[in-house]
PDB file with one MODEL, atoms N, CA, C and O in Angstrom:
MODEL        1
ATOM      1  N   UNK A   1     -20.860  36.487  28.020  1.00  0.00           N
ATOM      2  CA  UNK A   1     -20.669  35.531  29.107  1.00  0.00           C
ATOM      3  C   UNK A   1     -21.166  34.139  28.705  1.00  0.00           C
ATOM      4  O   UNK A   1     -20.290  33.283  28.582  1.00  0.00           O
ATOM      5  N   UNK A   2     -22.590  33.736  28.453  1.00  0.00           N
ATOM      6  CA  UNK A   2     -22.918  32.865  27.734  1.00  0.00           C
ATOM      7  C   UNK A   2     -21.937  32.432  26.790  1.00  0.00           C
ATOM      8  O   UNK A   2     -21.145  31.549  27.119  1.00  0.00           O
ATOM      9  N   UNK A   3     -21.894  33.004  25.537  1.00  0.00           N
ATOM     10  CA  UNK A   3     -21.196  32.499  24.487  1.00  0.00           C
ATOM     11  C   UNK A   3     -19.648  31.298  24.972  1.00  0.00           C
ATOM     12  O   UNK A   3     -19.385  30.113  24.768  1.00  0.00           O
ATOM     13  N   UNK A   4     -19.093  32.240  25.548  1.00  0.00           N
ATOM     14  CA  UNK A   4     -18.210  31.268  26.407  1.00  0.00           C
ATOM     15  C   UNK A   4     -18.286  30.262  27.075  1.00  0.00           C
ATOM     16  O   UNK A   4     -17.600  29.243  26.993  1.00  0.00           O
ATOM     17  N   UNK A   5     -19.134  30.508  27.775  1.00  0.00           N
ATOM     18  CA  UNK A   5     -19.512  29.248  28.754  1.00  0.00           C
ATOM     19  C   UNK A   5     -19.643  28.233  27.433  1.00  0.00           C
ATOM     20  O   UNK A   5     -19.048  27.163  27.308  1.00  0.00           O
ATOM     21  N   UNK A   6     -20.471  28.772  26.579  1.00  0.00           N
ATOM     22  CA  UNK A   6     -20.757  27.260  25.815  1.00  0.00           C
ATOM     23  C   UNK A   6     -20.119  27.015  24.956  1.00  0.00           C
ATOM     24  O   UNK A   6     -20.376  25.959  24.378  1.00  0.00           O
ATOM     25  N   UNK A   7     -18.499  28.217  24.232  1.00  0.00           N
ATOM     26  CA  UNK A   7     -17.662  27.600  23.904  1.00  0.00           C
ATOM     27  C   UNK A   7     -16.511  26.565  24.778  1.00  0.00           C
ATOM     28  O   UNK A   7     -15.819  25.758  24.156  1.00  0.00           O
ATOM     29  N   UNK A   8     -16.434  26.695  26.064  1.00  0.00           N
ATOM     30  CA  UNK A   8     -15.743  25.690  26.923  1.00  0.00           C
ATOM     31  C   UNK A   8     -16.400  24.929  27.411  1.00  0.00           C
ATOM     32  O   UNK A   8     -15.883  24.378  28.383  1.00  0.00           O
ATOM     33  N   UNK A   9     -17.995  24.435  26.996  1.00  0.00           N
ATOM     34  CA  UNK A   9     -18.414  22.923  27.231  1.00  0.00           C
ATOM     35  C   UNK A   9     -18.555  22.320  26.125  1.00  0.00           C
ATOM     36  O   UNK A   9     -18.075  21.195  25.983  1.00  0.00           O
ATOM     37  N   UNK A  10     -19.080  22.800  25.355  1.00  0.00           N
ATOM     38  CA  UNK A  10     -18.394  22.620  23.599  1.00  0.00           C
ATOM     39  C   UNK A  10     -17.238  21.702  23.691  1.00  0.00           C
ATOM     40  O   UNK A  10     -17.133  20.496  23.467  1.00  0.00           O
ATOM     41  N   UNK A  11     -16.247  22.768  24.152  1.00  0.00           N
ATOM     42  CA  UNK A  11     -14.760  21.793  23.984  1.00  0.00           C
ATOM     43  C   UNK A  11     -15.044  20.795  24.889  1.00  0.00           C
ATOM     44  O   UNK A  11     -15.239  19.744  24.278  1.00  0.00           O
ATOM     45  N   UNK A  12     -15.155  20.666  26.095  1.00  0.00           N
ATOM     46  CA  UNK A  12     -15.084  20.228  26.983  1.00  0.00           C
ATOM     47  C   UNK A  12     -15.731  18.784  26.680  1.00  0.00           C
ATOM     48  O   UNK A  12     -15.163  17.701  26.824  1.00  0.00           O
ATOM     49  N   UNK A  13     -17.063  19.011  26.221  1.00  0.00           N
ATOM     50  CA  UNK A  13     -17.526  17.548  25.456  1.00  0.00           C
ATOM     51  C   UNK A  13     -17.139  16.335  24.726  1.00  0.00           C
ATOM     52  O   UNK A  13     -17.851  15.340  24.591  1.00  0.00           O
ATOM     53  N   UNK A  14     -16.145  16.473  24.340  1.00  0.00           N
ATOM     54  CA  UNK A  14     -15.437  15.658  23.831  1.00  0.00           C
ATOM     55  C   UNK A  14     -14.444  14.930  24.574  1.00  0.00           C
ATOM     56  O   UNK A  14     -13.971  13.863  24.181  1.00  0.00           O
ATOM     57  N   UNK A  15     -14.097  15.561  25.753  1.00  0.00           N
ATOM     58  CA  UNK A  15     -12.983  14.490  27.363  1.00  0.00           C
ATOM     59  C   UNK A  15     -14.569  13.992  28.130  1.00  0.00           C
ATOM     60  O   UNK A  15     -14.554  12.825  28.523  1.00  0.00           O
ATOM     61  N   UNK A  16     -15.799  14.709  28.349  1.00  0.00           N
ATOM     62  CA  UNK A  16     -16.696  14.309  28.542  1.00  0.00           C
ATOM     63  C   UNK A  16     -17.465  12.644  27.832  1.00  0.00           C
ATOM     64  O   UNK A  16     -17.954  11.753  28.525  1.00  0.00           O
ATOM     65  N   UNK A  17     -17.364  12.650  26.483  1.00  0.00           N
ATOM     66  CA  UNK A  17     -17.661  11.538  25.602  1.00  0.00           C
ATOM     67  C   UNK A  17     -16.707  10.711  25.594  1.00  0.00           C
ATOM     68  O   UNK A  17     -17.009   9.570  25.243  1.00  0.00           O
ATOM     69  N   UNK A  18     -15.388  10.958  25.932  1.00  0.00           N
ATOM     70  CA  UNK A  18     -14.300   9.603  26.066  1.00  0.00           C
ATOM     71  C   UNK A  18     -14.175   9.253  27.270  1.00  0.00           C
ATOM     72  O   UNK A  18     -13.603   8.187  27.500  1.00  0.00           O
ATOM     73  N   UNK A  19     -14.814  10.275  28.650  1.00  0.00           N
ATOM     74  CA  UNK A  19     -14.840   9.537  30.115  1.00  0.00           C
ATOM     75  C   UNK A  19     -16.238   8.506  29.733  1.00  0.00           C
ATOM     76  O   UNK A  19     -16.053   7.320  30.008  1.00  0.00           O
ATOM     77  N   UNK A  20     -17.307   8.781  29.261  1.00  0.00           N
ATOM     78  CA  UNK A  20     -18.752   8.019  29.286  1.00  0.00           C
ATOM     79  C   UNK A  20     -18.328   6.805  28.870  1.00  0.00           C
ATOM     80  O   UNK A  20     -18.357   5.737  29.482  1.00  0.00           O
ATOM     81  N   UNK A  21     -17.745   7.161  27.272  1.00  0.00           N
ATOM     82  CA  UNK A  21     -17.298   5.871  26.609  1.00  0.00           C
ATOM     83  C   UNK A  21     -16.416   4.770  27.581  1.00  0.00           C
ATOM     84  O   UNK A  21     -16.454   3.555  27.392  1.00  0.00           O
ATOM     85  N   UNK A  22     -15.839   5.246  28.358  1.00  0.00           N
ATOM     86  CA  UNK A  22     -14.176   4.205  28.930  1.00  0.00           C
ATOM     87  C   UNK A  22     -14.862   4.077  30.036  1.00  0.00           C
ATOM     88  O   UNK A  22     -14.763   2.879  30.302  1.00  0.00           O
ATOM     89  N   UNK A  23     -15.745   4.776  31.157  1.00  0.00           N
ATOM     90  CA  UNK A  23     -16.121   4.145  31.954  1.00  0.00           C
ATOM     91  C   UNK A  23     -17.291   3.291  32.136  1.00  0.00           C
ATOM     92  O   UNK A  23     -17.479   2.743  33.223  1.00  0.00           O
ATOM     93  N   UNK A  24     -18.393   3.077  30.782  1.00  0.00           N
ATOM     94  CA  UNK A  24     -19.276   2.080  30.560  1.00  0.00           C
ATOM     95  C   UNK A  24     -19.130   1.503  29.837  1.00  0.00           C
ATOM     96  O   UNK A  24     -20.082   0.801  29.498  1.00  0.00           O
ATOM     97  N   UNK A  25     -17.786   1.384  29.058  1.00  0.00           N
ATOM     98  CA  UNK A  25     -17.711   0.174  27.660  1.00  0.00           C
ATOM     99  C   UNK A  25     -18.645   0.875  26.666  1.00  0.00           C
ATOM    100  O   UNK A  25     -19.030  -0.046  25.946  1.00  0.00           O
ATOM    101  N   UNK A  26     -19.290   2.155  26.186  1.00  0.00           N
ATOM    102  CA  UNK A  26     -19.469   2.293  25.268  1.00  0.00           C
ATOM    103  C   UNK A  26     -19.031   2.534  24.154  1.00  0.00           C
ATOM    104  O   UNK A  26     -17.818   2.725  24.244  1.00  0.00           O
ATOM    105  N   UNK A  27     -19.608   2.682  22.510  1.00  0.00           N
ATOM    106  CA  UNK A  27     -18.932   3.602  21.726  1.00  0.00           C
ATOM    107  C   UNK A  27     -20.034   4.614  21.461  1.00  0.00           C
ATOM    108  O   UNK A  27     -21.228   4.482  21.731  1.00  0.00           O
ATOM    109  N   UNK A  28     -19.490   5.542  20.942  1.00  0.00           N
ATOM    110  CA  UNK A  28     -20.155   6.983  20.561  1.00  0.00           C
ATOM    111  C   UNK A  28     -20.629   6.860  19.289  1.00  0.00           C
ATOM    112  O   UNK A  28     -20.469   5.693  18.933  1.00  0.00           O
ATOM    113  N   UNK A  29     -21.251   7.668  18.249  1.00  0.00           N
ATOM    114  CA  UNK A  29     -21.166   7.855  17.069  1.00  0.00           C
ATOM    115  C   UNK A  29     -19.777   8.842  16.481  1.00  0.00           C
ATOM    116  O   UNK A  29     -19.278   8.836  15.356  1.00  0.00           O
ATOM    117  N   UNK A  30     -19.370   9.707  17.769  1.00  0.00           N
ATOM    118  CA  UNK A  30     -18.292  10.276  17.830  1.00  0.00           C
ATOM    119  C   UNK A  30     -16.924   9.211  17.351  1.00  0.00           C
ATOM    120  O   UNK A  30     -16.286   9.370  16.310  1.00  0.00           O
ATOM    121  N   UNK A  31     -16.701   8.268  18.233  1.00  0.00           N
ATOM    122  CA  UNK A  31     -15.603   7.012  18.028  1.00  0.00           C
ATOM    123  C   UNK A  31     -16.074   6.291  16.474  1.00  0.00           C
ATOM    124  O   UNK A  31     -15.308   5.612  15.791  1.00  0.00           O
ATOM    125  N   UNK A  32     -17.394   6.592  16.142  1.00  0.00           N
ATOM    126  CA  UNK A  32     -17.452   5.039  15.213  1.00  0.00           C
ATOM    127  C   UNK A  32     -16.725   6.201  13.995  1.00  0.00           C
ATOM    128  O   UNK A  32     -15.712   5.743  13.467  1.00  0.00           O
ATOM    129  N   UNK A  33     -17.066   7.363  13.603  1.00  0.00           N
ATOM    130  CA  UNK A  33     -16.890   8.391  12.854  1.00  0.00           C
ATOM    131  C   UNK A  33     -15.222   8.495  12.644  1.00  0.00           C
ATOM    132  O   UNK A  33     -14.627   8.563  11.568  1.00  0.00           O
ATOM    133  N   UNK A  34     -14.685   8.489  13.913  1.00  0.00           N
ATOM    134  CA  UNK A  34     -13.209   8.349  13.786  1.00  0.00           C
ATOM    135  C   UNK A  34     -12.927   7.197  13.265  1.00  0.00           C
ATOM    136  O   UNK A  34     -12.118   7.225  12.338  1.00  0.00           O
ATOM    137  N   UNK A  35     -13.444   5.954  13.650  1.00  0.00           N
ATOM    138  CA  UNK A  35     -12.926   4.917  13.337  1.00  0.00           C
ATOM    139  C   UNK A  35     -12.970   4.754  11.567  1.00  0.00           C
ATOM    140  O   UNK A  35     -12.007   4.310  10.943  1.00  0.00           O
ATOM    141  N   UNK A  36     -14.175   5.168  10.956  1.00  0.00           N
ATOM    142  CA  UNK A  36     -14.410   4.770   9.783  1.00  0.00           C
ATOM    143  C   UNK A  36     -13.643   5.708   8.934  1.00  0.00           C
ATOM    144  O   UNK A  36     -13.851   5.672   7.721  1.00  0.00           O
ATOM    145  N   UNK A  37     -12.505   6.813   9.575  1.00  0.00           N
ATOM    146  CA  UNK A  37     -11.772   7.594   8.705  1.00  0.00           C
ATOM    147  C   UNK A  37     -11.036   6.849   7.933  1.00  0.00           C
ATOM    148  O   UNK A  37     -10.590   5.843   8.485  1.00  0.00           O
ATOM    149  N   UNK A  38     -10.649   7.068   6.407  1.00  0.00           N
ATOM    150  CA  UNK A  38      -9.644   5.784   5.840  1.00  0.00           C
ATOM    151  C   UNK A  38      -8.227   7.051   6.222  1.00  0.00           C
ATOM    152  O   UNK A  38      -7.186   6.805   5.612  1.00  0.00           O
ATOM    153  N   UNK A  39      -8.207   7.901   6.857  1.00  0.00           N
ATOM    154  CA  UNK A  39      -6.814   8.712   7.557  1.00  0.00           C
ATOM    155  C   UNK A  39      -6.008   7.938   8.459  1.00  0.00           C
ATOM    156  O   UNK A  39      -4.820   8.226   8.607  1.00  0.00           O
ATOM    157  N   UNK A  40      -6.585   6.898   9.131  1.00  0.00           N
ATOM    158  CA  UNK A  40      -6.002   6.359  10.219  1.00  0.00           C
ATOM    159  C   UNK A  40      -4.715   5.738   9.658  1.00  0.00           C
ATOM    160  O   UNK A  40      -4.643   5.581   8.439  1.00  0.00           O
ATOM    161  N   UNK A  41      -3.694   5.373  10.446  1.00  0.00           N
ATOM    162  CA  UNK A  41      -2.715   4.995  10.501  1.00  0.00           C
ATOM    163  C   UNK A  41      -2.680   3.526   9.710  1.00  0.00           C
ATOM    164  O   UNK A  41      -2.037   3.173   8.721  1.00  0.00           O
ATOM    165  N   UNK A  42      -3.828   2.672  10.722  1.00  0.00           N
ATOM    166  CA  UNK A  42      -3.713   1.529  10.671  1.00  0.00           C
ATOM    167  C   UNK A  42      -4.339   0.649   8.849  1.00  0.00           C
ATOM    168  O   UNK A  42      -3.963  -0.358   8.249  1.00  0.00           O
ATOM    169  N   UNK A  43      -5.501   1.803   8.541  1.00  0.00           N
ATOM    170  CA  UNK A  43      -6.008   1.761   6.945  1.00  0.00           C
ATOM    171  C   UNK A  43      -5.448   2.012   6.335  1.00  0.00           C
ATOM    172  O   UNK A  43      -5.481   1.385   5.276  1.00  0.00           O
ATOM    173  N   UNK A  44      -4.230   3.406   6.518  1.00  0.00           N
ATOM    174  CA  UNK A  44      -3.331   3.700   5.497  1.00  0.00           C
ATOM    175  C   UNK A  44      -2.406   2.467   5.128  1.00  0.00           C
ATOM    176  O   UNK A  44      -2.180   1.981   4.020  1.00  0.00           O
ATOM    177  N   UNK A  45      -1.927   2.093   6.406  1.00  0.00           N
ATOM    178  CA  UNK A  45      -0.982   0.630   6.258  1.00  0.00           C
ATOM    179  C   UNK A  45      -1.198  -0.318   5.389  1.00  0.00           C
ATOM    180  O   UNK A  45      -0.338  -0.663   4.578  1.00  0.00           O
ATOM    181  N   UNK A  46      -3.166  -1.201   5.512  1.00  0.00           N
ATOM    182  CA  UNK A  46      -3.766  -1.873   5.059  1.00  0.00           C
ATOM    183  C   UNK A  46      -3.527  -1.291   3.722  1.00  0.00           C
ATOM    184  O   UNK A  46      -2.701  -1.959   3.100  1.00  0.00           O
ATOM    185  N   UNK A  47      -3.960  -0.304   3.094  1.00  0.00           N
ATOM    186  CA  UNK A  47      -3.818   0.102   1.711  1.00  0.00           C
ATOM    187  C   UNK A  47      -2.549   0.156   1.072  1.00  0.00           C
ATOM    188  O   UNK A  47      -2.537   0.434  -0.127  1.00  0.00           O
ATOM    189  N   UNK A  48      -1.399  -0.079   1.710  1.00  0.00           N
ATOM    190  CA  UNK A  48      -0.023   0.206   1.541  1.00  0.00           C
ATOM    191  C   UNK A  48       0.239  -1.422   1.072  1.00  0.00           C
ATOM    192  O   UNK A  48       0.864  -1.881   0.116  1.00  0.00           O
ATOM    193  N   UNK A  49      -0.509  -2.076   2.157  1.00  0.00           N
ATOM    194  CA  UNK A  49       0.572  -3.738   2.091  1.00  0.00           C
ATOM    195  C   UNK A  49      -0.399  -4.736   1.534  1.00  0.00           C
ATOM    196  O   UNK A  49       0.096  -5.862   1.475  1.00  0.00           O
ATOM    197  N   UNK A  50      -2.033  -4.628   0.971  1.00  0.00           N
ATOM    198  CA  UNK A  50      -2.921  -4.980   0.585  1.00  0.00           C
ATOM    199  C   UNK A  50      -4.016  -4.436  -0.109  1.00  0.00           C
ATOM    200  O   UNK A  50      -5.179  -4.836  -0.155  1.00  0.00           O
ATOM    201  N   UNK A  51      -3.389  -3.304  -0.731  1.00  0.00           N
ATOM    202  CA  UNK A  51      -4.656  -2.563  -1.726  1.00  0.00           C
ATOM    203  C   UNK A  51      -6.326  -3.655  -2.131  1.00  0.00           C
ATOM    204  O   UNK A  51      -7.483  -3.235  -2.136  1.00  0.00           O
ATOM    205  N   UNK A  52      -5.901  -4.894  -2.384  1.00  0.00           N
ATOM    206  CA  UNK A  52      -6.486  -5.641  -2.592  1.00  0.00           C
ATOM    207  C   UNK A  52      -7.977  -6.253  -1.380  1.00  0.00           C
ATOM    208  O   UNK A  52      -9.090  -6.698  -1.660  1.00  0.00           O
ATOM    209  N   UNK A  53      -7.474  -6.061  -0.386  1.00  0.00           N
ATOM    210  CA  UNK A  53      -8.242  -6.846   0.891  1.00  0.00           C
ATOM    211  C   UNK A  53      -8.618  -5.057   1.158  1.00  0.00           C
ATOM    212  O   UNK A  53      -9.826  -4.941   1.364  1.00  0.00           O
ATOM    213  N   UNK A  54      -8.063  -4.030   1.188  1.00  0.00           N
ATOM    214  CA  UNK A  54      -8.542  -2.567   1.455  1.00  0.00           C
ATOM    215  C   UNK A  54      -9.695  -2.064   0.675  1.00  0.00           C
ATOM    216  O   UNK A  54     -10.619  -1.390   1.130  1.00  0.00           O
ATOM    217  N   UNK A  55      -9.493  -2.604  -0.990  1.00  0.00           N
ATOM    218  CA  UNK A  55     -10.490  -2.016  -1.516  1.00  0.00           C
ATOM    219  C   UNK A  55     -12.106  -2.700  -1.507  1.00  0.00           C
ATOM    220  O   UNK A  55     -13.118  -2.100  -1.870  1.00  0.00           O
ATOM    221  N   UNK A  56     -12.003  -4.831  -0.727  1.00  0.00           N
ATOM    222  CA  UNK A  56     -12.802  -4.838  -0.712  1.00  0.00           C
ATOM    223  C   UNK A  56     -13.571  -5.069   0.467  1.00  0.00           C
ATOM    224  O   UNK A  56     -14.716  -5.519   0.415  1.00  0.00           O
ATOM    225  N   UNK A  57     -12.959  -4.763   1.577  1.00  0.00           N
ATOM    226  CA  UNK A  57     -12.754  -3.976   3.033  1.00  0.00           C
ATOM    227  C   UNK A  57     -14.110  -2.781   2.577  1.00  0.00           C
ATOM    228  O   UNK A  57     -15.306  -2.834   2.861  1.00  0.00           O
ATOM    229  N   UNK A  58     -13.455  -1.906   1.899  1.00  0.00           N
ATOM    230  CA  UNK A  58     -14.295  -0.726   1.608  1.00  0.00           C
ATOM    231  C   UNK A  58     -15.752  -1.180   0.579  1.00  0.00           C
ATOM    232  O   UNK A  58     -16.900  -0.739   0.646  1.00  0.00           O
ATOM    233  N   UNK A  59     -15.398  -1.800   0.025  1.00  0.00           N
ATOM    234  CA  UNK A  59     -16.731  -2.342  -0.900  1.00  0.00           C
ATOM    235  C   UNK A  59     -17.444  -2.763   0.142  1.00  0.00           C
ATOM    236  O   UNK A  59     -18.370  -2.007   0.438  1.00  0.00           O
ATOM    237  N   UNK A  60     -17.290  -3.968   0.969  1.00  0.00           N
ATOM    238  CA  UNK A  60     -18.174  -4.572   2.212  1.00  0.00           C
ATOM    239  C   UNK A  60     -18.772  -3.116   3.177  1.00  0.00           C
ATOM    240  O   UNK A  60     -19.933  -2.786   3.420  1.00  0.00           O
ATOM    241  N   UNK A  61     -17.923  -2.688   3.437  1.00  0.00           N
ATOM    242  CA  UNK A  61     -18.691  -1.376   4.387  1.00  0.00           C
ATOM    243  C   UNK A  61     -20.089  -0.422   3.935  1.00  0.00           C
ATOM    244  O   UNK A  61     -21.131  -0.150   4.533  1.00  0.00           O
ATOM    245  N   UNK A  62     -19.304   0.091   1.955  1.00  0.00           N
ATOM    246  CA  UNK A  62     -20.020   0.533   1.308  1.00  0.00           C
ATOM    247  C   UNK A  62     -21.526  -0.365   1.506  1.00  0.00           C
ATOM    248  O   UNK A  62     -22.515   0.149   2.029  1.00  0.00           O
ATOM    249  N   UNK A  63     -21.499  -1.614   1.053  1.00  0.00           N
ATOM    250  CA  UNK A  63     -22.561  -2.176   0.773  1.00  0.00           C
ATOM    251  C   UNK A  63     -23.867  -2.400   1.993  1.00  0.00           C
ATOM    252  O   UNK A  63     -25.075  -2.376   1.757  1.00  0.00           O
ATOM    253  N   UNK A  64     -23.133  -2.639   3.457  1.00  0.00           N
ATOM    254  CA  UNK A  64     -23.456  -2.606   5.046  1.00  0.00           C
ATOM    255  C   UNK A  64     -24.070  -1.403   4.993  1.00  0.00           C
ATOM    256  O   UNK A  64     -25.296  -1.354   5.088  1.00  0.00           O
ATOM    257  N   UNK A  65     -23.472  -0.501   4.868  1.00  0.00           N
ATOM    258  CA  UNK A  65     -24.370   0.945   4.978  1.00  0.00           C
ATOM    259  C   UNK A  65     -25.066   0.956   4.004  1.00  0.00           C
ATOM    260  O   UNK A  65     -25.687   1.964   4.342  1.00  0.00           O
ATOM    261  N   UNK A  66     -25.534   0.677   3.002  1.00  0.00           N
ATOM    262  CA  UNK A  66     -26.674   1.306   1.811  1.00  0.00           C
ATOM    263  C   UNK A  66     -27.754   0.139   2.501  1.00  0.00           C
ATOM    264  O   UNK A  66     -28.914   0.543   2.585  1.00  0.00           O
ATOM    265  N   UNK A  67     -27.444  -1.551   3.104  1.00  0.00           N
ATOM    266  CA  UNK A  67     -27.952  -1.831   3.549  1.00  0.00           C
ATOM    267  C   UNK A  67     -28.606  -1.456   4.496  1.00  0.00           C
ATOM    268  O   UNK A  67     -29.801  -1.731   4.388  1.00  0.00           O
ATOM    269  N   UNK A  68     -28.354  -0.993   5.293  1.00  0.00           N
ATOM    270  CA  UNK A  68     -28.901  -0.470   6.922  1.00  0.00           C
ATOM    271  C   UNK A  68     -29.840   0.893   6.589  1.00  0.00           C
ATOM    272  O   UNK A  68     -30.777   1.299   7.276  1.00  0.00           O
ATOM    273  N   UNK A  69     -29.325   1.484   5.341  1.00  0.00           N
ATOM    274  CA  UNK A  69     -29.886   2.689   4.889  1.00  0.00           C
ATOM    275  C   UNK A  69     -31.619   2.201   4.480  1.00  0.00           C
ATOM    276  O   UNK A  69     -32.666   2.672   4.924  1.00  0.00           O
ATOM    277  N   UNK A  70     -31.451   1.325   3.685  1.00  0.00           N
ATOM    278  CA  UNK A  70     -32.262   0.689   3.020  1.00  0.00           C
ATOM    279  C   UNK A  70     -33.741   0.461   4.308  1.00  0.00           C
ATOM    280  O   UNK A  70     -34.831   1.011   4.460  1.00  0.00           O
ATOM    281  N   UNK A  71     -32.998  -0.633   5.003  1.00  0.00           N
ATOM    282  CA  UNK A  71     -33.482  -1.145   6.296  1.00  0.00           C
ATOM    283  C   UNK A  71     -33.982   0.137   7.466  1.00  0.00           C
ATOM    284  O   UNK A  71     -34.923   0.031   8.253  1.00  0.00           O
ATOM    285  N   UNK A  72     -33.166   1.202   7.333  1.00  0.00           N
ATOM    286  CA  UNK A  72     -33.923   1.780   7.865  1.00  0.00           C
ATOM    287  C   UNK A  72     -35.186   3.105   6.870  1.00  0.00           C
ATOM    288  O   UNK A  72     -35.554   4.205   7.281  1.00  0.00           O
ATOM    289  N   UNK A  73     -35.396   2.704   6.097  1.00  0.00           N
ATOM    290  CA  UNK A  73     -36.630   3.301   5.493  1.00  0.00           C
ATOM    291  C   UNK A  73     -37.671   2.461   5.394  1.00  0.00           C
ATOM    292  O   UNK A  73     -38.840   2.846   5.387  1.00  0.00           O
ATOM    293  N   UNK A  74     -37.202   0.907   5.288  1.00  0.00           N
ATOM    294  CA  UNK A  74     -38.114   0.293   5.539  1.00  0.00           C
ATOM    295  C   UNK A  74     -39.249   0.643   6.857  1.00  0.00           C
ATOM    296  O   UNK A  74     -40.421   1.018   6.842  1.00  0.00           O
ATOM    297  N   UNK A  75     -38.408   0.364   7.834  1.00  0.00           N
ATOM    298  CA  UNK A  75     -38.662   0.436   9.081  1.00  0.00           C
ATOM    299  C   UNK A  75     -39.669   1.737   9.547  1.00  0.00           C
ATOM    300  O   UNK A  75     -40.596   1.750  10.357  1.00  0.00           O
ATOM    301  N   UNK A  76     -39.105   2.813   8.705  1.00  0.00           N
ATOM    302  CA  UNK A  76     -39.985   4.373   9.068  1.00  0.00           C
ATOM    303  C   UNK A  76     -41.087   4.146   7.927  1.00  0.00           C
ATOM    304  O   UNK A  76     -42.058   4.823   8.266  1.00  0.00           O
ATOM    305  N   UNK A  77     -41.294   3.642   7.006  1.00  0.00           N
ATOM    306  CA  UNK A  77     -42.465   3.151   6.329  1.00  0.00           C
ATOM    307  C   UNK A  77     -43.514   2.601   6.922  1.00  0.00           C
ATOM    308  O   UNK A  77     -44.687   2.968   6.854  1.00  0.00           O
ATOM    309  N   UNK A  78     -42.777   1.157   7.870  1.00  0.00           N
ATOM    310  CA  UNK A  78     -43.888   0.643   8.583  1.00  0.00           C
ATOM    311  C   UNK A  78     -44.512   1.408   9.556  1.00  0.00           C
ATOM    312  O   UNK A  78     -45.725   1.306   9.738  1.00  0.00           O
ATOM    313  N   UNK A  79     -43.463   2.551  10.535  1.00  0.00           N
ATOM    314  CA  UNK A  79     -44.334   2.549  11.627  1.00  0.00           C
ATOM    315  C   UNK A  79     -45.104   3.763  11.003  1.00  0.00           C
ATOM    316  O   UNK A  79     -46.170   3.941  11.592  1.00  0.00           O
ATOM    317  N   UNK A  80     -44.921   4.485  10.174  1.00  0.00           N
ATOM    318  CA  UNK A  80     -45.759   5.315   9.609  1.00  0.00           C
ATOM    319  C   UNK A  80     -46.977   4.531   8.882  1.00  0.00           C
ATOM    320  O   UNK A  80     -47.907   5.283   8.590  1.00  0.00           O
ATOM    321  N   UNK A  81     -47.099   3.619   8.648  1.00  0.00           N
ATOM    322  CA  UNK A  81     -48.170   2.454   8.315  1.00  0.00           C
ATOM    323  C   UNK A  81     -49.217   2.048   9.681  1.00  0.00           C
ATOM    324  O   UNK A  81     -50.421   1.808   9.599  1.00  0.00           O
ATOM    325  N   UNK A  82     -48.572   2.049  10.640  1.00  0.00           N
ATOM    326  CA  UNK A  82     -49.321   1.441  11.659  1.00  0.00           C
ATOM    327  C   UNK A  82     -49.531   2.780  12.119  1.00  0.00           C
ATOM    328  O   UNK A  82     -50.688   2.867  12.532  1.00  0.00           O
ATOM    329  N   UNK A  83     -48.918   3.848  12.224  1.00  0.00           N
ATOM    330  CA  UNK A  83     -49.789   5.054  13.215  1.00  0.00           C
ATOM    331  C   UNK A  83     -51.040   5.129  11.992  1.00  0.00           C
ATOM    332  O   UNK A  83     -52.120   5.526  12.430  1.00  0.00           O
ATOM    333  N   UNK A  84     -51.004   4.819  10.646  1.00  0.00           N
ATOM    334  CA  UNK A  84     -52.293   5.606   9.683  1.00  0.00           C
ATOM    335  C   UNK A  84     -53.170   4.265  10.192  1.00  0.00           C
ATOM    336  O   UNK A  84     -54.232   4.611  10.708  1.00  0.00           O
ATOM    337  N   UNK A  85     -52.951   2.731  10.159  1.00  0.00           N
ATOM    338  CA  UNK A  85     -53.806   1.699  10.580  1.00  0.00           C
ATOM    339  C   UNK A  85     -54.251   2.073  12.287  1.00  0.00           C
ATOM    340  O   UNK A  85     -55.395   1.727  12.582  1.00  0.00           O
ATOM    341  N   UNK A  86     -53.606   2.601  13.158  1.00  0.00           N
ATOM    342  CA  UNK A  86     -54.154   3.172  14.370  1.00  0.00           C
ATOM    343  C   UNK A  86     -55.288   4.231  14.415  1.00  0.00           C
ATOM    344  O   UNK A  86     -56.374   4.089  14.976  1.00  0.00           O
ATOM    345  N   UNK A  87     -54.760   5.549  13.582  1.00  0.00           N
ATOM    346  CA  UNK A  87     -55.783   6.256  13.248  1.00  0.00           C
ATOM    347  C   UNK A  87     -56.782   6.162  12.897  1.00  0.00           C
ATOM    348  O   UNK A  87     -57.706   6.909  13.219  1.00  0.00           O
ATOM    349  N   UNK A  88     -56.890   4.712  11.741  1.00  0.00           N
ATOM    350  CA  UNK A  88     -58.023   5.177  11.055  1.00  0.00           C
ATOM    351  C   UNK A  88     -58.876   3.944  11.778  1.00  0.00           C
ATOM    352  O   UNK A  88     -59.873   3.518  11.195  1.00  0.00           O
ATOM    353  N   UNK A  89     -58.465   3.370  13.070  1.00  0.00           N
ATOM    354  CA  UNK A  89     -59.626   2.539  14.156  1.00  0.00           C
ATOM    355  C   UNK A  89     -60.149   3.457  14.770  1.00  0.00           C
ATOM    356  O   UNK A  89     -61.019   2.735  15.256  1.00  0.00           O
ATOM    357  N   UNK A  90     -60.389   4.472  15.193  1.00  0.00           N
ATOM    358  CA  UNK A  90     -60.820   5.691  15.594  1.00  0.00           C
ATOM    359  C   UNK A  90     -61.551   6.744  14.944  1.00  0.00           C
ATOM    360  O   UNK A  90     -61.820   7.777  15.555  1.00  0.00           O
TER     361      UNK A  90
ENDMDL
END
């Protein structure tokens, strides 16, 4: 009985995440995931009529994410820095 139930909210989650998204202007990590497929229609095109602006389309993204990657280890460094500078006032 269970199992079911939570295979049809399972499914169900996903018309759930595109009502949230469309009725507050959000995006999901769900939408950004689709978006960054190079499957889409509109990338395949880009790669069809501009290999050139596609591949460095994809270089810029590549580089945005290793950035943010980067940026965020920074970030878990520091606050792991300040809980050991918290601790050790105590």
């Amino acid at each position: 009985m269970m199992f079911g139930a939570n295979g049809l909210l399972s499914f169900l989650s996903v018309f759930f995440i595109y009502a949230y998204e469309k009725i507050f202007g959000l995006v999901s990590d769900v939408t950004l995931l689709e978006l960054s497929s190079t499957n889409t229609k509109l990338l395949k095109e880009l790669n069809e009529k501009a290999p050139g602006t596609f591949q460095h389309s994809m270089q810029v993204a590549n580089l945005a994410e290793a950035a943010l990657m980067k940026l965020a280890q920074i970030l878990c460094w520091l606050e792991q820095e300040l809980y050991t500078m918290t601790l050790e006032k105590y």
